[in-house]
N, C-alpha and C positions, 0 to 999 in steps of 0.2 A: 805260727802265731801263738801268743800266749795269752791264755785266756784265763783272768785269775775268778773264782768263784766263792759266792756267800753263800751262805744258808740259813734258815730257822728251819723251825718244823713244819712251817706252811706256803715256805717262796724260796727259791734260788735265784740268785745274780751273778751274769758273767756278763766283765770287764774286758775291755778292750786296751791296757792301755800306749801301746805303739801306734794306735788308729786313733790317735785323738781323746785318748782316755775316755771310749765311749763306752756305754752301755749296752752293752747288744741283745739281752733277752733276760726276762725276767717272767719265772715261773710262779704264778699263786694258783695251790690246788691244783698242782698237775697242769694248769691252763698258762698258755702263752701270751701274757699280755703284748708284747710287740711285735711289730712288724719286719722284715728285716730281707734285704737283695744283698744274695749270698754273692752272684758273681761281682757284684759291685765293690762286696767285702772285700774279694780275691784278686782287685786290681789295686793294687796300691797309687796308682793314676789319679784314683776316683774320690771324689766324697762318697763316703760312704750312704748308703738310702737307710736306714730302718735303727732301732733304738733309739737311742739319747744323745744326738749330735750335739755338743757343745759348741755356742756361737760366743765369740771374742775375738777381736775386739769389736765387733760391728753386731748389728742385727739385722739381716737385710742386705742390697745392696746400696752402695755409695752411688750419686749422680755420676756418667762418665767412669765409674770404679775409683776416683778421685777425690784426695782432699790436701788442704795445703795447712801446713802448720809454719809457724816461723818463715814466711814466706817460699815456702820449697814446696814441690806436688808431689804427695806419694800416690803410688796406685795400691788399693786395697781391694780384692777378690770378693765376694758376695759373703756374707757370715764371717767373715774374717780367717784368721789359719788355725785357731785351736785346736778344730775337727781335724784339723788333715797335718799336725803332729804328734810326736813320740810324747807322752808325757812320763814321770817317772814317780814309780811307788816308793813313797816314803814309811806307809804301817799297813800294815794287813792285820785282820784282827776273824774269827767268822763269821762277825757279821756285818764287820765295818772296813770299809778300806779309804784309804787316802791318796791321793793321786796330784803330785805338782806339775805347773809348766814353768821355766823362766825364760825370761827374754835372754835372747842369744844374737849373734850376728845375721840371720836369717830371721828373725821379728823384726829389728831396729832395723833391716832395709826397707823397711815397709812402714813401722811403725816405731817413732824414735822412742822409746821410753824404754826404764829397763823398769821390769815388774815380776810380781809372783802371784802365779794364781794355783791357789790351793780349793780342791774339793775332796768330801769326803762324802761317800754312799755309804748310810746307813738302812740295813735291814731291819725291818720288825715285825711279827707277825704279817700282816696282811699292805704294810704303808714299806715306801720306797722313801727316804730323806737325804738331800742332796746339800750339805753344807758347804758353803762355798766363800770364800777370803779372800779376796783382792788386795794387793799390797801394790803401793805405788814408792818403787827403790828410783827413781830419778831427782835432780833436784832441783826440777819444774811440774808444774798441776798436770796431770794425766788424763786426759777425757778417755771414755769409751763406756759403751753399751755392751750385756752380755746378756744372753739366755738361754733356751733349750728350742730344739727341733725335734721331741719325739714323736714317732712311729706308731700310731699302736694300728692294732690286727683289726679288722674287719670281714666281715664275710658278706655281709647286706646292709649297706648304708641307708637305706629306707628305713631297717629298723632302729635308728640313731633317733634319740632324743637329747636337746643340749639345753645347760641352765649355764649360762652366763651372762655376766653381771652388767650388759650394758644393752641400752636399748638402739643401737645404732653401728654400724660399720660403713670401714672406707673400700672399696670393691678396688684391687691392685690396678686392673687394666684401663680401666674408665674414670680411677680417682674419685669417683661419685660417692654420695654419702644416701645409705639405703636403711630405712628402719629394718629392725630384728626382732622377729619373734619369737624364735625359739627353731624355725626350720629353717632347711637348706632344702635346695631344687637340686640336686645330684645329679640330672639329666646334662649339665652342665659338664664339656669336655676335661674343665679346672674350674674349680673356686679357687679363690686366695681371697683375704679378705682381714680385715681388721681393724681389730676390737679399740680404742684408746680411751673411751669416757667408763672407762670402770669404776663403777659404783662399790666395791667388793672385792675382797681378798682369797675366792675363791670359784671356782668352776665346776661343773658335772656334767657327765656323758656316760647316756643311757641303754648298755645295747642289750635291746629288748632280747635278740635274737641268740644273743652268749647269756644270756639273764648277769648280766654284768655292769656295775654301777663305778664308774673309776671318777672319783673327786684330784680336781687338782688343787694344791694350795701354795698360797706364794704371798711374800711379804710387800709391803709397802715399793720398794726398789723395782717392779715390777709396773711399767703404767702400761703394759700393753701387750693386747695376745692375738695371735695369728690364728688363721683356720685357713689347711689347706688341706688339698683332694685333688687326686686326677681321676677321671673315668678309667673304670676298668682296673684299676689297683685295689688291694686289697687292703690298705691302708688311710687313716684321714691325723691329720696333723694338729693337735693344738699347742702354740708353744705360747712360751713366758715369755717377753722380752723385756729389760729395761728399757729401752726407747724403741723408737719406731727406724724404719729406712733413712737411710739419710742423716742421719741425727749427729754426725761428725762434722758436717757441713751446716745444718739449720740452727744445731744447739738444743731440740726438744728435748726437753726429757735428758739429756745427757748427763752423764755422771762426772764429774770431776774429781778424783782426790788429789790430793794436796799432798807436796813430797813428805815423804815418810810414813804419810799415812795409809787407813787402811778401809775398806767394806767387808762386812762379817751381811751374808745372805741367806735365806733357805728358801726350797722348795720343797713340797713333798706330797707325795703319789697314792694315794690309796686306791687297792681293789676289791671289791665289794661283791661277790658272786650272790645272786637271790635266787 
């Protein structure tokens, strides 16, 4: 596998990108901010578990794994296939890398459009920034939803404190809508759970336990964040999404461009050791 790598004088990043141009570990102060299941890495079969899984064209999965465009079903896989293809490096720089996907004859079976999605991680000091370009080369409107599934490390989720910006979540299993205060009950097999009245363009998580403060931030394009956890893992999940589950099918939140056009987005990651 080839694993390309940034650096500053305070963080390293290594890239995955034949696994989905994923992220796989990101070092600030000698510390490991991500999570990451090496045998999972090791099968090529698998989504990968741990770093920065990149979700496109979905967020989530689709009712039935199904949606129909122009009268025809296609079936689309949970997150969609971005994670689980080769993307290919277009600049590497030390501390900035760029990474394309295009649609090919294995997206348009699934997904008719032909498009370009370009990301570029950038390093700096202490912050992780993740620009990202969506180009819609078809010559019909393109919907789809895109966002992230990181991993990060945990060791004692008791010691987690969370500031996100919304006072309300939709509980995945029960579809129930439950006020938020700022704690989770981890006793709990799984959470999944999510965020969609965001008040804010930003997040924090507090591990008391690493004395570690990682801010998320993310632009407008963003209506919605997941929080997920399994018992017994060493990991908990907060991702960005443009839309919620489903959203190929309901329309929420969905993004359209328009042929020839384009989406310029960012997210970005800082870690904060106290």
């Amino acid at each position: 596998m080839n694993k390309l790598h940034l650096e500053t004088n305070h963080s390293q990043l290594e890239v995955l990108p034949e696994r989905g141009g994923i992220v796989l570990s990101w070092r600030v102060q000698d510390q490991e901010i991500f999570y990451l299941d090496k045998e999972r890495l090791a099968n090529p079969e698998l989504s990968v578990r741990g770093g920065i899984p990149i979700l496109f064209p979905i967020c989530g999965n689709l009712a039935d794994n199904t949606y129909t465009h122009n009268g025809k079903q296609y079936t689309l896989k949970q997150h969609g296939f971005a994670r689980d293809l080769p993307w290919d490096v277009v600049n590497q720089e030390n501390t900035s890398l760029t990474v394309v996907l295009n649609s090919n004859d294995q997206t348009q079976a699934v997904y008719p459009f032909d498009f370009k999605v370009a990301f570029t991680y950038q390093l700096q000091d202490n912050t992780l920034e993740i620009r990202q370009h969506y180009t819609n080369l078809s010559s019909e409107p393109m919907p789809f939803s895109a966002g992230f599934h990181p991993y990060f490390s945990v060791l004692d989720k008791t010691q987690l404190e969370f500031e996100i910006p919304s006072g309300e979540y939709q509980d995945k299993p029960t579809q129930a809508i439950h006020p938020f205060n700022g704690n989770f009950d981890f006793n709990q097999d799984e959470i999944d759970v999510t965020f969609k009245q965001l008040n804010a363009t930003s997040a924090t998580v507090t591990d008391n336990s690493r004395r570690l403060k990682l801010t998320l931030d993310y632009d407008e394009t963003f209506s919605t964040l997941v929080f997920w956890t399994v018992k017994g893992k060493e990991f908990y999940c907060l991702e960005p999404w443009s839309a919620g589950r489903n959203a190929l099918n309901t329309g929420e939140n969905l993004t359209v461009l328009q042929p020839g056009s384009d989406l310029l987005t960012t997210i970005r990651l800082s870690a904060n050791f106290f």
